[in-house]
N, CA, C and O atoms as a printed pandas DataFrame, in Angstrom:
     atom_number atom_name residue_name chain_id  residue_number  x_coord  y_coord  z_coord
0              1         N          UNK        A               1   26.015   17.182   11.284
1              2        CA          UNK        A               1   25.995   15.849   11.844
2              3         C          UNK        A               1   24.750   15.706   12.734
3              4         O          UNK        A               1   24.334   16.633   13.430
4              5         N          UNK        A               2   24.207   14.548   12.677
5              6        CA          UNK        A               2   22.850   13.789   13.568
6              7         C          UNK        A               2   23.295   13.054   14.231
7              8         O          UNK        A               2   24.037   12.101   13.990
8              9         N          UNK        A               3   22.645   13.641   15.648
9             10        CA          UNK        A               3   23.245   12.773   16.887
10            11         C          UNK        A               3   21.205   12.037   17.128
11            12         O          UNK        A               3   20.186   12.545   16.661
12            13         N          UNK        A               4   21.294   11.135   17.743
13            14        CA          UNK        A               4   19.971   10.475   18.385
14            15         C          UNK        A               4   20.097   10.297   19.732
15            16         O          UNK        A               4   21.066    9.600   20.029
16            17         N          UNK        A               5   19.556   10.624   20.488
17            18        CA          UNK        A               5   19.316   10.265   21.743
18            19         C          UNK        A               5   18.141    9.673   22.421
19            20         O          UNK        A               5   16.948    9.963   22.510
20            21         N          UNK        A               6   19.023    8.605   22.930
21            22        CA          UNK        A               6   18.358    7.265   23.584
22            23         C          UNK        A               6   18.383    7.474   25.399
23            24         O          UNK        A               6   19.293    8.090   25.954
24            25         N          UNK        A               7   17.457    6.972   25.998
25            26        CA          UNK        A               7   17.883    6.500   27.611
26            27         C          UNK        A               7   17.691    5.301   27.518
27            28         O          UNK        A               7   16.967    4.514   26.909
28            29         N          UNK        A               8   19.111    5.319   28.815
29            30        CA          UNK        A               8   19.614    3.763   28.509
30            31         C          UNK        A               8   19.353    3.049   29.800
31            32         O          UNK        A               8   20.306    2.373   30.190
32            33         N          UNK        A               9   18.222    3.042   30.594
33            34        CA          UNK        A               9   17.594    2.732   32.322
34            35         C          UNK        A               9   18.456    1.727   32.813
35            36         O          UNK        A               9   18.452    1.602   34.038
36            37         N          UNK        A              10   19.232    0.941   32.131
37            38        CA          UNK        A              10   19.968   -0.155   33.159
38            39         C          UNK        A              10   21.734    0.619   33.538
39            40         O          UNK        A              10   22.719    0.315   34.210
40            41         N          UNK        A              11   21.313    1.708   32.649
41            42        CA          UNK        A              11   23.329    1.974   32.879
42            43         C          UNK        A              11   22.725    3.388   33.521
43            44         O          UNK        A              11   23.639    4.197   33.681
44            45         N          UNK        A              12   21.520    3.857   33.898
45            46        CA          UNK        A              12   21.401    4.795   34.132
46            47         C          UNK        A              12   21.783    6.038   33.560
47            48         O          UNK        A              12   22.070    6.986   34.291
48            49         N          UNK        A              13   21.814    6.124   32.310
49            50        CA          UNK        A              13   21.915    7.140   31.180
50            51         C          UNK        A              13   21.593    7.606   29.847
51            52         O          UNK        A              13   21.846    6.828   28.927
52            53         N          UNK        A              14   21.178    8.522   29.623
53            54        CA          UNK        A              14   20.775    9.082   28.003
54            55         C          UNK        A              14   22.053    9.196   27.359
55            56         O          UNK        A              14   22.915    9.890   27.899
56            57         N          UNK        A              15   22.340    8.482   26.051
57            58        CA          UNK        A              15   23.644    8.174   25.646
58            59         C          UNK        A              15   22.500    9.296   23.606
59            60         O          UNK        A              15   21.314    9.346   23.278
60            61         N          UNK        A              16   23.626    9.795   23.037
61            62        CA          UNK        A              16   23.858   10.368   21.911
62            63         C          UNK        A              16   24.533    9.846   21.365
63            64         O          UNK        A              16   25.676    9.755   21.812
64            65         N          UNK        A              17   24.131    9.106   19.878
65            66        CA          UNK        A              17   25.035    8.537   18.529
66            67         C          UNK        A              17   24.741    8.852   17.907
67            68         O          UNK        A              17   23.567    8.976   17.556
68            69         N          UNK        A              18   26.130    9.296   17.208
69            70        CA          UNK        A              18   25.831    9.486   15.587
70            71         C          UNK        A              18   25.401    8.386   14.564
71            72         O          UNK        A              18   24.899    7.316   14.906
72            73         N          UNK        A              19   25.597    8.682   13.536
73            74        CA          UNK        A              19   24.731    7.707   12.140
74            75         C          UNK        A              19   25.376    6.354   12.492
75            76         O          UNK        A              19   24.628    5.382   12.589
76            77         N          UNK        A              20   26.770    6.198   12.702
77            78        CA          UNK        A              20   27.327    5.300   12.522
78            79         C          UNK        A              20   26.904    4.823   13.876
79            80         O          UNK        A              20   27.597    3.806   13.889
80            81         N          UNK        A              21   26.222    4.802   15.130
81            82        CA          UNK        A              21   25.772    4.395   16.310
82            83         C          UNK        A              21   27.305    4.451   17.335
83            84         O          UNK        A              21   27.564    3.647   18.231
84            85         N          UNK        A              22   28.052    5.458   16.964
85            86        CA          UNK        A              22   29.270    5.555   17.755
86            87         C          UNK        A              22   28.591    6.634   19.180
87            88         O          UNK        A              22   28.030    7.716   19.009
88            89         N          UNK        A              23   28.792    6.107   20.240
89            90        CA          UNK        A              23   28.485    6.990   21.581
90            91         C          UNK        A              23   29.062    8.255   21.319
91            92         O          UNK        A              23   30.285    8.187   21.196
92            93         N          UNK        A              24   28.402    9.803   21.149
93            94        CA          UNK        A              24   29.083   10.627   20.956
94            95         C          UNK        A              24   29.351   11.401   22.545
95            96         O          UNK        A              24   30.207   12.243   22.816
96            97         N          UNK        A              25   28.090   10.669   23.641
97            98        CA          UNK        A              25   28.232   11.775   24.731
98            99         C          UNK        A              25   27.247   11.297   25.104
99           100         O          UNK        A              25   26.354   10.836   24.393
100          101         N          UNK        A              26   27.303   11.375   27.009
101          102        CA          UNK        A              26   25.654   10.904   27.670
102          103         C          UNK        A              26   25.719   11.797   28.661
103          104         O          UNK        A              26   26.673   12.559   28.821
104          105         N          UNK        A              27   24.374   11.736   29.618
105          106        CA          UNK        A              27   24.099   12.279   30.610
106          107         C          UNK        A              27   23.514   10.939   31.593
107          108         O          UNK        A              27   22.967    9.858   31.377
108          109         N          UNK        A              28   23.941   11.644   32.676
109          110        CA          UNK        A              28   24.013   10.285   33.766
110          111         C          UNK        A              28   22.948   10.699   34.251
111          112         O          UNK        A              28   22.290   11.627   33.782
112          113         N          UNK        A              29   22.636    9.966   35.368
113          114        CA          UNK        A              29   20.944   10.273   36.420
114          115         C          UNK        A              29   21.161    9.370   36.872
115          116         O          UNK        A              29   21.821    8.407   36.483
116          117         N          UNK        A              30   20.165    9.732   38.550
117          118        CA          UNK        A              30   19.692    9.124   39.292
118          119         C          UNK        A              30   18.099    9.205   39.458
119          120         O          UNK        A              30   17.567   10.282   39.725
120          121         N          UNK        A              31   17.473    8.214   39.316
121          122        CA          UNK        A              31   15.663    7.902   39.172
122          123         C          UNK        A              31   15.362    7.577   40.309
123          124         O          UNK        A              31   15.606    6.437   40.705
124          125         N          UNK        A              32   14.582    8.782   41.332
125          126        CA          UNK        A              32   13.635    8.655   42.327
126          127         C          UNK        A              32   12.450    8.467   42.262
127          128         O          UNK        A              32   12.020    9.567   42.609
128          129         N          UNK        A              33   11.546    7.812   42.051
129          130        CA          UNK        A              33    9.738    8.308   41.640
130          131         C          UNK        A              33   10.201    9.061   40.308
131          132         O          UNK        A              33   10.989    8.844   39.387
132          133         N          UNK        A              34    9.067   10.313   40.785
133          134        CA          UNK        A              34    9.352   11.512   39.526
134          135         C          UNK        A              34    9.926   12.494   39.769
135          136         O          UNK        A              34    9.490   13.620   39.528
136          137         N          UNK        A              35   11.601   12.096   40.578
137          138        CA          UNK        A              35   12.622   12.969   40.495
138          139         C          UNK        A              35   13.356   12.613   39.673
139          140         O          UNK        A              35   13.292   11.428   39.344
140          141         N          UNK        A              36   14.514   13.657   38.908
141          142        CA          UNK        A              36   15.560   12.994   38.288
142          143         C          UNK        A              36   16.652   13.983   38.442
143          144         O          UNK        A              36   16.809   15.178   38.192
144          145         N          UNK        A              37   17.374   12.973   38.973
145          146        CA          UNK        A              37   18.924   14.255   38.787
146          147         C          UNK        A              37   19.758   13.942   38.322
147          148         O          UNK        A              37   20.501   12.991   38.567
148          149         N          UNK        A              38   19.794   14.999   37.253
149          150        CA          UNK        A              38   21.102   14.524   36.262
150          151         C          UNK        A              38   22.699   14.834   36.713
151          152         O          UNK        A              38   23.041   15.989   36.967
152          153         N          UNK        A              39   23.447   13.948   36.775
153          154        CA          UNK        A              39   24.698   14.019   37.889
154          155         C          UNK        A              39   25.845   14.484   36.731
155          156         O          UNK        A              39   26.881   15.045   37.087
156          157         N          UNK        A              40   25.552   14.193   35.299
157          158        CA          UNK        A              40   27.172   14.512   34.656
158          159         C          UNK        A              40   27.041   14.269   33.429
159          160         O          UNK        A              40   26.346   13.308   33.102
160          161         N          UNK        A              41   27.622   15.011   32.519
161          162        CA          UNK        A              41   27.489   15.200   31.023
162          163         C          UNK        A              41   28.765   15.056   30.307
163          164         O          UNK        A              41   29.661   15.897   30.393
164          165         N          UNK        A              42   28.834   14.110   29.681
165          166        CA          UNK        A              42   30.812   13.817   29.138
166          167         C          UNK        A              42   29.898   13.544   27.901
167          168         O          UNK        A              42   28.879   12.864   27.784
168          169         N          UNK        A              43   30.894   14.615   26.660
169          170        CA          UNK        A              43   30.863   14.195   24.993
170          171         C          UNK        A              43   32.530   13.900   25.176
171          172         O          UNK        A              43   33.348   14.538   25.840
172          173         N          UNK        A              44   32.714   12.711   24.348
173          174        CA          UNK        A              44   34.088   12.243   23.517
174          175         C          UNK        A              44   34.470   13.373   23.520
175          176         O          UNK        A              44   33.860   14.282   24.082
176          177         N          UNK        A              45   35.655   13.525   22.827
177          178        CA          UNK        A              45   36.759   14.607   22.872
178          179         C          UNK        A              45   36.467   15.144   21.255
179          180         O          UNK        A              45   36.406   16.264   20.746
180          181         N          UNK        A              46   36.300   13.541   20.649
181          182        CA          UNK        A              46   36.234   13.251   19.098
182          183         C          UNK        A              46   35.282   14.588   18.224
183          184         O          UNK        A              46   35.515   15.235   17.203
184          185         N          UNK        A              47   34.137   14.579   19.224
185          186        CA          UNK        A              47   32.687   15.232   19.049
186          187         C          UNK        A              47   32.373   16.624   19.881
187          188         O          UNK        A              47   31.334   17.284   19.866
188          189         N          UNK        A              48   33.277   16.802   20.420
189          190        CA          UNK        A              48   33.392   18.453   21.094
190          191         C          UNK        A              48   33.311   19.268   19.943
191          192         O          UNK        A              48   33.672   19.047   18.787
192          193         N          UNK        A              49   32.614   20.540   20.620
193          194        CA          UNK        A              49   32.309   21.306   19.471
194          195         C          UNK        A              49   31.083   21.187   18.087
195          196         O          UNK        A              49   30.793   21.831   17.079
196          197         N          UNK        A              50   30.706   20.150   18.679
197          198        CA          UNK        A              50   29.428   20.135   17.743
198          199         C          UNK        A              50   28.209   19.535   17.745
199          200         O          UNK        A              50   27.674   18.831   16.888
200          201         N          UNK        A              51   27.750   19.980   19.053
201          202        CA          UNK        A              51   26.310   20.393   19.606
202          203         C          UNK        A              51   26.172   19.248   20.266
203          204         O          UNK        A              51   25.076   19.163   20.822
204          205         N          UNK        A              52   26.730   18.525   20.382
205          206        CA          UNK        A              52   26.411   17.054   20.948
206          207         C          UNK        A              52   25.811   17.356   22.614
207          208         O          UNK        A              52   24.833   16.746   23.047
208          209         N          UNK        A              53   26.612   18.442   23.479
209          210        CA          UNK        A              53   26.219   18.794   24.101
210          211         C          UNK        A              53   24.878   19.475   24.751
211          212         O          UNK        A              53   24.453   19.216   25.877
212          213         N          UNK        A              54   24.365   20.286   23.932
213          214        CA          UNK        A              54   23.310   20.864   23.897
214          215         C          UNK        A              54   22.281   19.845   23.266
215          216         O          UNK        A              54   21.194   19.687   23.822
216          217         N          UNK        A              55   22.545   19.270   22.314
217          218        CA          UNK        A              55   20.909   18.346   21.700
218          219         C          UNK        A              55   21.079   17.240   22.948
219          220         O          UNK        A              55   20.057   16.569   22.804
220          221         N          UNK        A              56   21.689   16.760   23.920
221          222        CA          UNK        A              56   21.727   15.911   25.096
222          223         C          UNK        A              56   20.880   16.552   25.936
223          224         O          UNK        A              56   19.889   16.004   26.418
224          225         N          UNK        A              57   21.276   17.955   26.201
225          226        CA          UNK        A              57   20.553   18.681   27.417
226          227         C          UNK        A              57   19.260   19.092   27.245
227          228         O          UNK        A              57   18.478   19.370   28.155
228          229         N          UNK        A              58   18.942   19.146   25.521
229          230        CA          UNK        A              58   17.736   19.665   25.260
230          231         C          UNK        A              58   16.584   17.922   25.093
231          232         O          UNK        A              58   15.412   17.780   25.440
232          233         N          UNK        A              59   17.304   17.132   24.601
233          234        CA          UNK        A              59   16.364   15.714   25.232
234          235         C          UNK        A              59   16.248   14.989   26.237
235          236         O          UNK        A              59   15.697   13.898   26.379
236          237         N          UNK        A              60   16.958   15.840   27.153
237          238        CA          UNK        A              60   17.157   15.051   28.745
238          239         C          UNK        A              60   15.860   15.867   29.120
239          240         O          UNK        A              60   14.912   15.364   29.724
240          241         N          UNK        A              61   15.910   17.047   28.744
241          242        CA          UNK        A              61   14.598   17.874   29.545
242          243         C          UNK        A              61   13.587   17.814   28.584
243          244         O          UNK        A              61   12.599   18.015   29.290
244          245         N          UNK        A              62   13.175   17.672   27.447
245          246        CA          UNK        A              62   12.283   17.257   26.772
246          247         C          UNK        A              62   11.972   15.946   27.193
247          248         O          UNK        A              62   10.805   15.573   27.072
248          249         N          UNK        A              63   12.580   15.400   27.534
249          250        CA          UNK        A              63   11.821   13.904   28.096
250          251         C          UNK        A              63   11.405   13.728   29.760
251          252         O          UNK        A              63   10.662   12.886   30.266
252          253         N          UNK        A              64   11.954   14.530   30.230
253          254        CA          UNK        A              64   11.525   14.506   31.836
254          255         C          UNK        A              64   10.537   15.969   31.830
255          256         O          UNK        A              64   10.285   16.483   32.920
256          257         N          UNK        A              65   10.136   16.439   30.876
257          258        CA          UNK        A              65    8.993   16.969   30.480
258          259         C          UNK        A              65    8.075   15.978   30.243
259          260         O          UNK        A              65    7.013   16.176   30.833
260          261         N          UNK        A              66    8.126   14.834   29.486
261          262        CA          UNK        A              66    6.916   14.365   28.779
262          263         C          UNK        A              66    6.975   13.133   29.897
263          264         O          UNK        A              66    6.254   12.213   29.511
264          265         N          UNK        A              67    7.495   12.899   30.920
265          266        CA          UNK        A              67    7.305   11.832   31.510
266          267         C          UNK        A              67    6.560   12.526   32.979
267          268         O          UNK        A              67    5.819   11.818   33.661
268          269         N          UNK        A              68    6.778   13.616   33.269
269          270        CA          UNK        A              68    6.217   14.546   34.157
270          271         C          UNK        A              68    6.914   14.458   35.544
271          272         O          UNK        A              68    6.446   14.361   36.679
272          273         N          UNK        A              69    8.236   14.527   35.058
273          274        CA          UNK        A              69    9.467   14.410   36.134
274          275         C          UNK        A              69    9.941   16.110   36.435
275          276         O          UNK        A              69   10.133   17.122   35.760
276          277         N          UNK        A              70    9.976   15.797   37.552
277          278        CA          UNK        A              70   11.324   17.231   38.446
278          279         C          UNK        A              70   12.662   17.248   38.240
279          280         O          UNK        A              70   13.348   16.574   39.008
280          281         N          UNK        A              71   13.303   17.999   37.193
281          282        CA          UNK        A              71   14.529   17.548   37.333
282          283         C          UNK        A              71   15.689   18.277   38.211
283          284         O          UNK        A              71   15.779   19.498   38.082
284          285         N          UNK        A              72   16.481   17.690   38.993
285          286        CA          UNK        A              72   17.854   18.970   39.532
286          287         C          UNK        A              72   18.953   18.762   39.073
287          288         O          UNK        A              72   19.793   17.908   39.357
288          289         N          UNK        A              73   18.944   19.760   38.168
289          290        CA          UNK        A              73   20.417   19.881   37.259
290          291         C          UNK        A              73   21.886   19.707   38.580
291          292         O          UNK        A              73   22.693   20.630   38.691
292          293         N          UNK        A              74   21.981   18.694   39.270
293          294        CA          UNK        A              74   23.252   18.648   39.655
294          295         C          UNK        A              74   24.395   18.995   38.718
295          296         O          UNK        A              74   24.941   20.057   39.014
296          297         N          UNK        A              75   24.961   18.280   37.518
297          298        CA          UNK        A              75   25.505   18.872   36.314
298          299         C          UNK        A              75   25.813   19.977   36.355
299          300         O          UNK        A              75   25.005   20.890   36.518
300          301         N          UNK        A              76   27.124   20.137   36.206
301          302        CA          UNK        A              76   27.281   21.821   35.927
302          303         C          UNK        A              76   27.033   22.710   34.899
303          304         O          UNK        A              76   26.688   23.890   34.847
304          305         N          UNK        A              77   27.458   21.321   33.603
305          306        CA          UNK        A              77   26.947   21.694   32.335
306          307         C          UNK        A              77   25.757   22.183   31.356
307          308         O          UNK        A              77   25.681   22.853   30.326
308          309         N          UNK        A              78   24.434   21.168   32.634
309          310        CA          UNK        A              78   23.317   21.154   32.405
310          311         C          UNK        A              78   22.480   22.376   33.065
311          312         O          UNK        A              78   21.449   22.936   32.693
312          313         N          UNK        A              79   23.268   22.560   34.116
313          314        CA          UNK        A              79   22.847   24.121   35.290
314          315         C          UNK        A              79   23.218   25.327   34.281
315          316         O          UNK        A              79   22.471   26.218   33.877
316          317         N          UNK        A              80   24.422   25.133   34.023
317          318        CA          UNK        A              80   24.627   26.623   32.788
318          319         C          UNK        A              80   23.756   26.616   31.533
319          320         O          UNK        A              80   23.364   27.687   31.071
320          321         N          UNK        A              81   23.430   25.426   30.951
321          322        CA          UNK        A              81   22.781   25.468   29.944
322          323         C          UNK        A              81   21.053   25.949   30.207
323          324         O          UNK        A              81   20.299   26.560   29.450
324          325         N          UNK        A              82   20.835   25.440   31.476
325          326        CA          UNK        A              82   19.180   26.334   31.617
326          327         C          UNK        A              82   18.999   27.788   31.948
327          328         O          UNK        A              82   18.053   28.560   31.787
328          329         N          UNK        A              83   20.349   27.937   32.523
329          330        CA          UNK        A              83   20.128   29.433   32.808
330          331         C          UNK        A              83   19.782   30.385   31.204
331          332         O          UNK        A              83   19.369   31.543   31.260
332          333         N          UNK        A              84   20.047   29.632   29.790
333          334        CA          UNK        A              84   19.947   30.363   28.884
334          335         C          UNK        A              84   18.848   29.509   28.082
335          336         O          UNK        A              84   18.789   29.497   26.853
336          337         N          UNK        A              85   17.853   28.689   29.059
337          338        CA          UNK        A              85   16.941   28.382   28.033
338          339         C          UNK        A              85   16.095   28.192   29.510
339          340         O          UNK        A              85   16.446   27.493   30.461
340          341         N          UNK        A              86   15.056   28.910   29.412
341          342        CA          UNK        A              86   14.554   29.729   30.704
342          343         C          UNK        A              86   13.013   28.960   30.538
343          344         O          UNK        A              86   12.323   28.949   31.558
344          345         N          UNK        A              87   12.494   28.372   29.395
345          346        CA          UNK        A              87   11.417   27.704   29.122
346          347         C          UNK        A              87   11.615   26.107   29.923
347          348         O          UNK        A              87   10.612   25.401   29.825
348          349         N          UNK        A              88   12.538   25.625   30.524
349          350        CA          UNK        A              88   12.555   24.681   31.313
350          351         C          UNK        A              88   12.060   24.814   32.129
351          352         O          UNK        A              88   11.449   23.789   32.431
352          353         N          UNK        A              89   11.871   25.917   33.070
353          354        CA          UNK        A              89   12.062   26.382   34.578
354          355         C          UNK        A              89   10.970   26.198   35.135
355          356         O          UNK        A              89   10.820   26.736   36.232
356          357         N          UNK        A              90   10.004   25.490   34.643
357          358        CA          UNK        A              90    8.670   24.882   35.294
358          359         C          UNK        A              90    9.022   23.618   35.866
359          360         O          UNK        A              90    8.430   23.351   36.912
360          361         N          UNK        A              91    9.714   22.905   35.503
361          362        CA          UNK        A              91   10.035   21.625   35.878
362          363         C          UNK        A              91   11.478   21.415   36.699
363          364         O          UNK        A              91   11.921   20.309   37.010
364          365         N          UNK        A              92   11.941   22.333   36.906
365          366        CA          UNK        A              92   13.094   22.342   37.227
366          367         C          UNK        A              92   13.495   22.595   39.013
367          368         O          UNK        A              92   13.418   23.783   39.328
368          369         N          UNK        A              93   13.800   21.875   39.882
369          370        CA          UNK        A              93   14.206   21.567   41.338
370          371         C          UNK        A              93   15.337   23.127   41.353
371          372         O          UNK        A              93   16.399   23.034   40.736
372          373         N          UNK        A              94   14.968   24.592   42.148
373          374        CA          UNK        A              94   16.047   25.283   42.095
374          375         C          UNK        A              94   16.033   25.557   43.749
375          376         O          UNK        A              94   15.114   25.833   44.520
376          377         N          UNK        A              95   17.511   25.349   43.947
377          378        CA          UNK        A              95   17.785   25.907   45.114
378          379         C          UNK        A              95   18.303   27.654   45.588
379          380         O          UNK        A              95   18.245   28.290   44.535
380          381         N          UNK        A              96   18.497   28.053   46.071
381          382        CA          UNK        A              96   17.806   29.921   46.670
382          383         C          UNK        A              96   19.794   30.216   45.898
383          384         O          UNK        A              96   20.253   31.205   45.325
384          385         N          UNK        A              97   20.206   29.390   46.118
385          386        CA          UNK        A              97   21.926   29.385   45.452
386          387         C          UNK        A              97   22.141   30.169   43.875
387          388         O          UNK        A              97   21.644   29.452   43.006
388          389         N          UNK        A              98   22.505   30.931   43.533
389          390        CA          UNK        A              98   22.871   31.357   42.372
390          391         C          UNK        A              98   24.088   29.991   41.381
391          392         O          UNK        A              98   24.951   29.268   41.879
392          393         N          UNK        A              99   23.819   30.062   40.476
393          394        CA          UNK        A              99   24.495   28.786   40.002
394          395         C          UNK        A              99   25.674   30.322   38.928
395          396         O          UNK        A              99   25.306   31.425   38.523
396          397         N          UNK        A             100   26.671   29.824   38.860
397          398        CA          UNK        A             100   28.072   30.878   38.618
398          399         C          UNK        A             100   28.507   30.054   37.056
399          400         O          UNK        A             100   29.489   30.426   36.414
């Protein structure tokens, strides 16, 4: 399955649909300048289990890459997911805190 991901600046979120343009899952933010903190990551229940999660987290930071934003994974989802993709970590706001 093909999810697309869009940001959606008036609802304050990157939203993922499938073919049929059904919302499979977004990530929320708050836009400072060129901060961004992503506050929360909900996929449908429908779409658990099949990556919807991860292709969200991997175009939230591919795009606050190409826009030349700082991001702080507030997200818990999004904090566990960088700890295993370590090529973010240039752009990434970390505090001295171990994330668990």
């Amino acid at each position: 399955m093909q999810f697309t991901v869009t940001d959606a600046p008036t609802r304050e979120r990157f939203e993922a649909r499938d073919e049929a343009g059904v919302v499979a899952g977004v990530v929320t933010y708050q836009l400072t300048g060129t901060i961004i903190v992503y506050t929360h990551t909900e996929v449908d229940p429908e779409f658990e289990g099949k990556g919807v999660g991860s292709t969200l987290a991997r175009a939230v930071m591919d795009d606050a890459r190409a826009r030349g934003r700082t991001v702080v994974p507030l997200c818990p989802f999004l904090s566990k997911w960088l700890v295993k993709h370590p090529e973010y970590e240039d752009i990434v706001a970390r505090s001295t805190r171990k994330v668990k």
